[in-house]
C-alpha positions as CSV (number, residue, x, y, z in Angstrom):
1,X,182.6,149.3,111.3
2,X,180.6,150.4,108.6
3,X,177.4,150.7,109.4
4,X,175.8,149.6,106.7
5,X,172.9,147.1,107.9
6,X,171.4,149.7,110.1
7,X,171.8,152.1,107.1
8,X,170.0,149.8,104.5
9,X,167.1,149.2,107.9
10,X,166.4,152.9,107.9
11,X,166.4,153.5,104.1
12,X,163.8,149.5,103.8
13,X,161.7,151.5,107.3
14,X,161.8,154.5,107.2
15,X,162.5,155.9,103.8
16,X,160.9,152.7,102.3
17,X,162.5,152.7,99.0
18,X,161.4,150.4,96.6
19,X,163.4,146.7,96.2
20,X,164.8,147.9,92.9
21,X,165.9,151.3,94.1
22,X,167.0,149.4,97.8
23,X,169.0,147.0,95.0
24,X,170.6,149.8,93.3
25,X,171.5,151.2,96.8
26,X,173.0,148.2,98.0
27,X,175.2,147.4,94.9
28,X,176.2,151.0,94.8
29,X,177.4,150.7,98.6
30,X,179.1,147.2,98.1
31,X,181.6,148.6,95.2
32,X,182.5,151.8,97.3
33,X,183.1,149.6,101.0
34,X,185.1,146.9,99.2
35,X,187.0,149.6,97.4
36,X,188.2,150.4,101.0
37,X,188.7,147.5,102.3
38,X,190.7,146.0,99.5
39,X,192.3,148.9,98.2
40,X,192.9,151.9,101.1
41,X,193.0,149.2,103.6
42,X,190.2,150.8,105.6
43,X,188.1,148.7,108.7
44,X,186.3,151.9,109.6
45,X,183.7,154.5,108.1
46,X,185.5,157.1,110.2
47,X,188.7,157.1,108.2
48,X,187.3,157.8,105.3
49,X,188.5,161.4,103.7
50,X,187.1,162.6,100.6
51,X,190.6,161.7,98.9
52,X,189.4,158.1,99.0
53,X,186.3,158.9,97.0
54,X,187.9,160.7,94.5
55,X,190.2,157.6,94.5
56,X,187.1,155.6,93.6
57,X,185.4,157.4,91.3
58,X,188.4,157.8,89.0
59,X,188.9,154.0,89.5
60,X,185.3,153.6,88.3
61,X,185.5,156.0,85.4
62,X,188.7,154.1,84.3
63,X,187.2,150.2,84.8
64,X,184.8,152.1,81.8
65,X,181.7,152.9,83.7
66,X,179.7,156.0,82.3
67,X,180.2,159.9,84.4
68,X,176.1,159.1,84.8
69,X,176.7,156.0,86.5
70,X,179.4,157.3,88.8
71,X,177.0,159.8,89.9
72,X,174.3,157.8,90.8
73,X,177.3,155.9,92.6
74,X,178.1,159.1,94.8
75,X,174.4,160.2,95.0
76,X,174.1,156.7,97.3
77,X,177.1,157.8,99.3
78,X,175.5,161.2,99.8
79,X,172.8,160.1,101.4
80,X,174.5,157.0,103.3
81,X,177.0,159.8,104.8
82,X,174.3,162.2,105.6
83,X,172.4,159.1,107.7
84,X,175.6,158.4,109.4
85,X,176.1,162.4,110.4
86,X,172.7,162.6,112.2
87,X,173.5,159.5,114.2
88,X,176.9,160.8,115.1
89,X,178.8,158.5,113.6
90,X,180.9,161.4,111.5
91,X,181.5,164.7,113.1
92,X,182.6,166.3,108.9
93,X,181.0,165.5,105.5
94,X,183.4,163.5,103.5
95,X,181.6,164.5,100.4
96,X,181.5,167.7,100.8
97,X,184.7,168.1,98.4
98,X,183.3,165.5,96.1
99,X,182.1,166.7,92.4
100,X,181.0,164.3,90.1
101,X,182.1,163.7,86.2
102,X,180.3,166.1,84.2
103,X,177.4,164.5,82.1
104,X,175.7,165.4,78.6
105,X,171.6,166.1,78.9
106,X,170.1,162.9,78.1
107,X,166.7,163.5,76.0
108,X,164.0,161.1,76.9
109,X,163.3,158.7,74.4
110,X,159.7,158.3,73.5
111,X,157.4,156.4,71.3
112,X,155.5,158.6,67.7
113,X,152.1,159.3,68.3
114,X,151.4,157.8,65.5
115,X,153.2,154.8,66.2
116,X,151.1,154.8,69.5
117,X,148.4,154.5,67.6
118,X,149.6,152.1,65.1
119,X,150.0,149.6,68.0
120,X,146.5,150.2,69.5
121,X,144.5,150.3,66.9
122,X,146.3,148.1,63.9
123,X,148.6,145.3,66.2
124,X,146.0,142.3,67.1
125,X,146.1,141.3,70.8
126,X,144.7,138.2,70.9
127,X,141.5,137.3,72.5
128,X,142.5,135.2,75.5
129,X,143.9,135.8,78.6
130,X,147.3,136.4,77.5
131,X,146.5,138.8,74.9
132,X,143.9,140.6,76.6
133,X,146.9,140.9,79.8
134,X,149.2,142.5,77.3
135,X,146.6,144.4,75.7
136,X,145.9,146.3,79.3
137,X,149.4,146.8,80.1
138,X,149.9,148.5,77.1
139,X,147.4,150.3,77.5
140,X,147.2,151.7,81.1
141,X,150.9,152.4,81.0
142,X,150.5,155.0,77.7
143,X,147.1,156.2,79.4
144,X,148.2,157.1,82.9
145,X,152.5,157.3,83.0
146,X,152.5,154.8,85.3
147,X,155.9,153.5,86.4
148,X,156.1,149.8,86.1
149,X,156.0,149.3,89.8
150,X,153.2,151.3,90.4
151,X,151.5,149.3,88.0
152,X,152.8,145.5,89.4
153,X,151.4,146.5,92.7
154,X,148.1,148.2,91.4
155,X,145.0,146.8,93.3
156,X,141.2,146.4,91.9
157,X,140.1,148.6,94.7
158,X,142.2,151.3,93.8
159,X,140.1,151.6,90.7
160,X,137.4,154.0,91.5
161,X,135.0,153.7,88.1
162,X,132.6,156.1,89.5
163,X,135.5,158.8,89.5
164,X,137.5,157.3,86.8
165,X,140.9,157.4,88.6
166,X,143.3,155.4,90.1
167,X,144.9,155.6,93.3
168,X,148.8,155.0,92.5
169,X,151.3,154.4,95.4
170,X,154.4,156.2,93.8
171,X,158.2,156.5,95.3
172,X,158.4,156.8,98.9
173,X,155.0,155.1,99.3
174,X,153.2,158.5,98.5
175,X,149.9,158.5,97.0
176,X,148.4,160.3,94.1
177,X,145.3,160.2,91.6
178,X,145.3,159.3,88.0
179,X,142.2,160.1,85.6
180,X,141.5,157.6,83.3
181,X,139.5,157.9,80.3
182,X,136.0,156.5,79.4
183,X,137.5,154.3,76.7
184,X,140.1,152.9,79.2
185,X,137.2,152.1,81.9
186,X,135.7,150.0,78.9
187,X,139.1,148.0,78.9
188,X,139.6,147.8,82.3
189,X,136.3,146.1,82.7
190,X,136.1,144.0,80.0
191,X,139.6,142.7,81.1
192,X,138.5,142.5,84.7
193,X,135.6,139.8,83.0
194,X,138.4,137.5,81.2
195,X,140.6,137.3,84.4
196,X,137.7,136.1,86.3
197,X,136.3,133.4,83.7
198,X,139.9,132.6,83.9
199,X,140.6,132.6,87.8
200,X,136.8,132.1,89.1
201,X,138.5,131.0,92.8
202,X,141.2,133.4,92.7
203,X,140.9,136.1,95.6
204,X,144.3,138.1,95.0
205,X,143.9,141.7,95.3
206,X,146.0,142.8,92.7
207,X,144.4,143.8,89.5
208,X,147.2,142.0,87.0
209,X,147.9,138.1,87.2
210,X,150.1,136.1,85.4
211,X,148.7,132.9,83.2
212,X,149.2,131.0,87.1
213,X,146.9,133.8,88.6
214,X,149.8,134.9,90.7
215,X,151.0,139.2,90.8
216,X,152.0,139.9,87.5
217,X,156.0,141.2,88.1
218,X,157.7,144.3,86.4
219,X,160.4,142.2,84.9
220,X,157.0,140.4,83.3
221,X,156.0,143.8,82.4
222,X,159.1,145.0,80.9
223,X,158.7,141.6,78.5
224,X,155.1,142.7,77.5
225,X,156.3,146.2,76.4
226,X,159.6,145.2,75.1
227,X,157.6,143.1,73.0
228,X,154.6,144.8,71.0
229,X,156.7,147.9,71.3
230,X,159.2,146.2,68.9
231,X,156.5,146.0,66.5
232,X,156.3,149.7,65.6
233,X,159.4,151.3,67.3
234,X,163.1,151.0,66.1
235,X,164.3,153.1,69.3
236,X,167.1,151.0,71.4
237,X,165.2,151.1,74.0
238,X,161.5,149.9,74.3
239,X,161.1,149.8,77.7
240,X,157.9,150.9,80.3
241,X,159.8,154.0,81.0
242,X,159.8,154.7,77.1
243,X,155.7,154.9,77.4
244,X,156.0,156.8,80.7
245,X,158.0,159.3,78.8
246,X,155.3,158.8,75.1
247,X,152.9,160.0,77.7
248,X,154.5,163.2,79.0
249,X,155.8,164.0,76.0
250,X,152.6,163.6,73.7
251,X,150.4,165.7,77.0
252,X,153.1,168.2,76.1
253,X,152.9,168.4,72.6
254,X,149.0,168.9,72.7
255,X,150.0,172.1,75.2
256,X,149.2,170.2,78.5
257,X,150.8,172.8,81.3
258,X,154.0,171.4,82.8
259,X,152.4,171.6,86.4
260,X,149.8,169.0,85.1
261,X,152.2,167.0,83.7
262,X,154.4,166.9,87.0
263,X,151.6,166.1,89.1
264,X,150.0,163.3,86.9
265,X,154.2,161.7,86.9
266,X,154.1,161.8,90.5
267,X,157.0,164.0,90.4
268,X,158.7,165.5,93.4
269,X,159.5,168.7,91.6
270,X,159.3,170.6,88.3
271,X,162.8,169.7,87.3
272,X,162.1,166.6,86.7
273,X,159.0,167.0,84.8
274,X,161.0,170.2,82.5
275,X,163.0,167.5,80.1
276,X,159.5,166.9,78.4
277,X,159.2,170.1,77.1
278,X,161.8,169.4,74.6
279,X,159.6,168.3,71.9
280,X,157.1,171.3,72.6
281,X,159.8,174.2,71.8
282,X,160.2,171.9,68.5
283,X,156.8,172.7,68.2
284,X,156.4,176.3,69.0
285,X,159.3,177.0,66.6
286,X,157.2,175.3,63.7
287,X,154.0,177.6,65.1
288,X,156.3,180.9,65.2
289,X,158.0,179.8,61.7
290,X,154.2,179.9,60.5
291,X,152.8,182.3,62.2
292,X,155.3,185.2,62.7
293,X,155.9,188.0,59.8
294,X,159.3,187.2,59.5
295,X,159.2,183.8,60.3
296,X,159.4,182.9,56.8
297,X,161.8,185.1,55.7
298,X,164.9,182.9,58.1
299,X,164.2,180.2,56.2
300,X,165.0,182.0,52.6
């Protein structure tokens, strides 16, 4: 016995994890349970000793997968054997003894301000529904930080004009506010006018549609973005996530305080949000270069 429908019930109920991250989880779960079965012979969860995970994760690392995947890998086993401790199903923490392969500090890869603007101001969108759909993806993803699934699921009444923000539901289900500009209200609206000349009967709450008026997806997302962003960006990867991290990174070159920035990403701490001050310290050493007396004299 594993366990593992009443573990994937509790993380769907009561953590309610998105379906990607509930994906993720479950893939992660299915290498690791059919490592035991077909290789350590294993019918139960309570013979499993931490020697068996170490097992696996040199297994992975040798079958060519990267030390960061592996750790997500064991980051779903750390919480799947935590669940199974506080229903009594383990008495000791297999993972306890477990450390995972060491990784390199992955800098986030983000999108020129001036290629930003390139896109919004010089790349035509056109005029119908298609265009103007693609237009306000673009858009609201670079203007808020928005995660693609906040965005799929973002409804017309969570668009409070007369406050101009948005109510996003984030991770976990947890709510926050985003302030929008004036410029991006005038978008909004004049988006909001196209979709219903183009949907007059359509009742569906959410604010994007695809051409069949249905919810617009986040793999349909990730096609708008992977598209225009190939117009001005030679990055590998030209994904949403890529305008999340423009956004953070451009509020943090103008000197936005890191606090802000956390708190407009939705994160759940400041660790997460601290990667985006990379760019800034580029900055500041340009400013103190300038501006200190002998901050000229180390470059001679």
């Amino acid at each position: 016995m594993f366990h593992e429908e009443t573990f994937f019930a509790w993380l769907t109920l009561e953590r309610r994890l998105s379906p990607h991250t509930l994906s993720a989880y479950q893939n992660d779960l299915s290498s690791f349970l059919t490592y035991l079965t077909d290789k350590q012979c294993l019918t139960s969860i309570i013979g499993v000793r931490h020697s068996h995970i170490r097992a696996w994760t040199v297994a992975l690392m040798q079958a060519g997968e990267s030390a960061r995947t592996v750790n997500r890998r064991l980051s779903c086993l750390k919480t799947y054997f935590k669940f199974l401790l506080k229903r009594g199903v383990l008495t000791t923490d297999p993972m306890k003894k477990v450390v995972g392969p060491k990784t390199g500090k992955r800098l986030p890869v983000f999108v020129q301000e001036s290629q930003m603007t390139a896109l919004l101001t010089h790349v035509p969108f056109a005029a119908d529904y298609g265009g103007q759909l693609a237009r306000t993806v673009i858009e609201l993803l670079y203007a808020t930080g928005m995660r693609r699934s906040e965005l799929s699921t973002l409804e017309i009444t969570d668009i409070d004009f007369s406050r101009s923000v948005f109510r996003v539901r984030g991770k976990g289900n947890k709510e926050r506010l985003a302030p929008f500009a004036p410029y991006l209200a005038s978008i909004i609206q004049e988006f909001l006018t196209i979709r219903a000349e183009t949907f007059p009967e359509n009742k569906e709450k959410r604010l994007l549609l695809n051409r069949k008026g249905e919810p617009l997806s986040p793999q349909s997302i990730y096609y708008v973005v992977h598209k225009f962003l190939s117009l001005v960006s030679t990055e590998e990867q030209r994904s949403p996530h890529v305008l999340r991290h423009s956004f953070a990174t451009h509020l943090s070159n103008q000197g936005a305080e890191l606090n802000a920035i956390k708190e407009l990403l939705g994160h759940s701490s400041l660790a997460a949000t601290q990667i985006y001050m990379h760019n800034s310290i580029e900055r500041l050493k340009k400013v103190y270069e300038k501006a200190h007396p002998k901050g000229e004299e180390n470059e001679e």
